[in-house]
N, C-alpha and C positions, 0 to 999 in steps of 0.2 A: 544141230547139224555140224559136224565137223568140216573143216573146211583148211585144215593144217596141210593140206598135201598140196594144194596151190598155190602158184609158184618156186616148188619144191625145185631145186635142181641139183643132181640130173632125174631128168622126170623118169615115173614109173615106165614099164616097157608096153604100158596099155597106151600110156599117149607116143609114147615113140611110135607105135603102131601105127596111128588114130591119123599121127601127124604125116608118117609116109604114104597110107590112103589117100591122103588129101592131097599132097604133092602129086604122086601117080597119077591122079583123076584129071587134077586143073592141068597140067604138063599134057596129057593124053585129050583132053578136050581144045585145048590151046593148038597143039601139032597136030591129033589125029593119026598117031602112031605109037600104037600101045606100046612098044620095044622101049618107047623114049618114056614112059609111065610107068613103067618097070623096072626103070635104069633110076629114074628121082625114089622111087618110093627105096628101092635097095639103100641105094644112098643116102637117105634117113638114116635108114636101120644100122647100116654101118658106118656114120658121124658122129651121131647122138650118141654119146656115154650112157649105161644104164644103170638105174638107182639100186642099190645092192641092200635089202633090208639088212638094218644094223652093223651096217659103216656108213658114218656118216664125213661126208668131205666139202672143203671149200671151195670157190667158185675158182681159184686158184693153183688149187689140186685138177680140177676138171679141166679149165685151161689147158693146161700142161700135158693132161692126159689127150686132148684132142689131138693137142699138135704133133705130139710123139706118133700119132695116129694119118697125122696128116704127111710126115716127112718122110 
């Protein structure tokens, strides 16, 4: 069994998915206002860097890449 992709970072865009479902849900169960489960899961989607098969980059690169993202 392979097992090389875990704790790969930045993760493939199946866990960025996988991970803003989960936010949306717990958020949406927690509030009770899917707008606000909508808004977490988006916001996954658009924080998390995505893994680009064959470029590989350091947690430093990605760093950099968030913040650039965030400012």
């Amino acid at each position: 069994m392979d097992v090389s992709h875990i704790g790969r970072w930045p993760p493939d865009s199946s866990t960025i998915f996988g991970l803003g479902i989960l936010a949306g849900v717990a958020l949406f169960w927690w509030t009770g206002v899917p707008e606000v489960g909508l808004i977490a899961a988006a916001a996954v989607k658009i924080l998390l860097p995505q893994h680009r098969p064959g470029e590989e980059e350091g947690p430093l690169d990605v760093a950099e890449e968030v913040a650039e993202t965030l400012a």
